[in-house]
N, C-alpha and C positions, 0 to 999 in steps of 0.2 A: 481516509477522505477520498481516496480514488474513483470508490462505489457510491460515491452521492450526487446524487443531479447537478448538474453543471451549474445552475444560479448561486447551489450552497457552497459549492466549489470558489466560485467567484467574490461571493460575500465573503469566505474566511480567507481568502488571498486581499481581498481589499482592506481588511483589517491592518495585514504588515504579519509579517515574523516577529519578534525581537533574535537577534542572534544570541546564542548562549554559548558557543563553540567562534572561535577564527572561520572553520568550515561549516558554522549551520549556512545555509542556503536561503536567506532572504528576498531575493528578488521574487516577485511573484508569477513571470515570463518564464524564469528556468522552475520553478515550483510544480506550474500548468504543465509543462514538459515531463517532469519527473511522475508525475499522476496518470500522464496515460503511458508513460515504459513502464510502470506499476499497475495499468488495469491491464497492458498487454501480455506481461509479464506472467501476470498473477500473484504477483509477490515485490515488496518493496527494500531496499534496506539504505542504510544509513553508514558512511564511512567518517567516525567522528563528528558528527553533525551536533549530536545531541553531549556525548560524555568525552571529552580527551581520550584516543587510544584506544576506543571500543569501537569495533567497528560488528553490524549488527543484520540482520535481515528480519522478515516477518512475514507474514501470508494468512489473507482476512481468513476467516471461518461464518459462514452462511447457515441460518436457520431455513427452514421449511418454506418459508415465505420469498427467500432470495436475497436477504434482507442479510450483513454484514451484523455480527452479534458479536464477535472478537474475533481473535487472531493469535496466532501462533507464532512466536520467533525466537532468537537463539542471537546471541551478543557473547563475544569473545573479545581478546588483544586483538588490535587491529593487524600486527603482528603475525598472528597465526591466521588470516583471512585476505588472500590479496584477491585481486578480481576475478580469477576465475573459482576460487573458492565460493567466491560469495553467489557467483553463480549458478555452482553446482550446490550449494547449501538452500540458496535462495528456490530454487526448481524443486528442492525436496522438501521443504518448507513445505512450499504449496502442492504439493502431492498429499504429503500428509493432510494438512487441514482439509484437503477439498474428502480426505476419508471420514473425517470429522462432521465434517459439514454434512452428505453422504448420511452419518448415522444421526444427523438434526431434520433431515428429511427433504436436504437441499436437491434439485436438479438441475442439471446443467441449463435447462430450459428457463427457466424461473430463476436462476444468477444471470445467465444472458440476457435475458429481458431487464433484472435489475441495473445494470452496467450498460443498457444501452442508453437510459437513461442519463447517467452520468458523462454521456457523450453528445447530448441533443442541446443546445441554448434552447432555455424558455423551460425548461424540465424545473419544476421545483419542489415533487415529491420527497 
């Protein structure tokens, strides 16, 4: 959701989370926050948010056009992943996918351009 125009961004934070974890992350203030340390990132992950105990990372994967088509990520014990893991797992996440992306015909030019979007109010591509 990082790489999408900031109105669609808006629209699915106004919707609500429902929480499914103690720690999914609900509010939609710390949500907006977590989406651009994920566009800046490159890679987003999840410390039980979603599954009790699993703590996870992920990194979009870019078609030709710039355009987010999936993603790549890797979920273990939260146990065996504490924060600098996830940051050194998360950083190779996105390394890989952007080789991925790479053989979809993405360019760095054409994902920047899609992601600047995702940072402009009034974008609703």
């Amino acid at each position: 959701m990082s790489g999408r125009p900031v109105a669609r961004q808006q629209a699915a934070l106004a919707r609500g989370i429902e929480p499914v974890t103690e720690r999914t992350v609900t509010d939609p203030a710390a949500l907006a926050a977590e989406l651009e340390t994920a566009r800046r990132c490159g890679w987003a992950g999840s410390d039980a948010e979603r599954t009790p105990g699993i703590r996870a990372v992920a990194a979009p994967v870019f078609d030709h056009t710039g355009m987010a088509v999936g993603a790549l990520g890797l979920s273990v014990p939260s146990v065996r992943m504490d924060d600098a893991r996830a940051d050194e797992l998360g950083a190779r996440a996105a390394a890989v996918a952007w080789e991925v992306s790479e053989a979809l015909g993405a360019t760095r030019e054409l994902v920047d351009e899609r992601l600047a979007l995702a940072r402009e109010p009034g974008s609703a591509t």
